[in-house]
N, C-alpha and C positions, 0 to 999 in steps of 0.2 A: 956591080950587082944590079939586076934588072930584077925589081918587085911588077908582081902581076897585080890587076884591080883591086883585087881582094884584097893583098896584104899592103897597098895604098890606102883604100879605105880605113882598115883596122889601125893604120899607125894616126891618121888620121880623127878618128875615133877618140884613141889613148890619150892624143894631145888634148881633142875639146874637153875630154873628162877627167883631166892631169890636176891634182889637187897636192898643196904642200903637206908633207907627211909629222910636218910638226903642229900648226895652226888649224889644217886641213882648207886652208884659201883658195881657191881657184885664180886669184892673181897668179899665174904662176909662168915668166918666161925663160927659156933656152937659152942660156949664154954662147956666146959666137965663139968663145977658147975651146978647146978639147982638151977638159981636164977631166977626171973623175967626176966632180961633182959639175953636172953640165945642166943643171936649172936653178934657179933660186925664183925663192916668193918675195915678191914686191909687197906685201903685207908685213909680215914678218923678219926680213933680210937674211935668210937662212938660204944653205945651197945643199942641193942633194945632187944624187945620181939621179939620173931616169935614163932607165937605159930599157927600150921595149925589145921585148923576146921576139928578133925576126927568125930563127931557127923555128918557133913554135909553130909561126907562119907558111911557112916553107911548104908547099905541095907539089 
């Protein structure tokens, strides 16, 4: 799948302003397994999805 600038930018975006959904921390890294819950906050030690809408993206 080839992203055009735009939806680089925008995932981009999502990451610098990606906050945990329980604490609301911005510590917040992408774990390198592909499992469902594919971030956790280093604050808090909780693991969520983040999974960014590239369909939304798509022009």
């Amino acid at each position: 799948m080839k992203l055009s600038c735009k939806q680089w930018c925008r995932i981009q975006e999502m990451l610098a302003n990606l906050k945990c959904p329980n604490c609301f921390s911005a510590k917040v890294k992408l774990c390198e397994e592909e499992t469902a819950e594919n971030a956790e906050c280093t604050e808090c030690e909780c693991r969520f999805e983040f999974n960014p809408d590239l369909l939304e993206m798509h022009e």
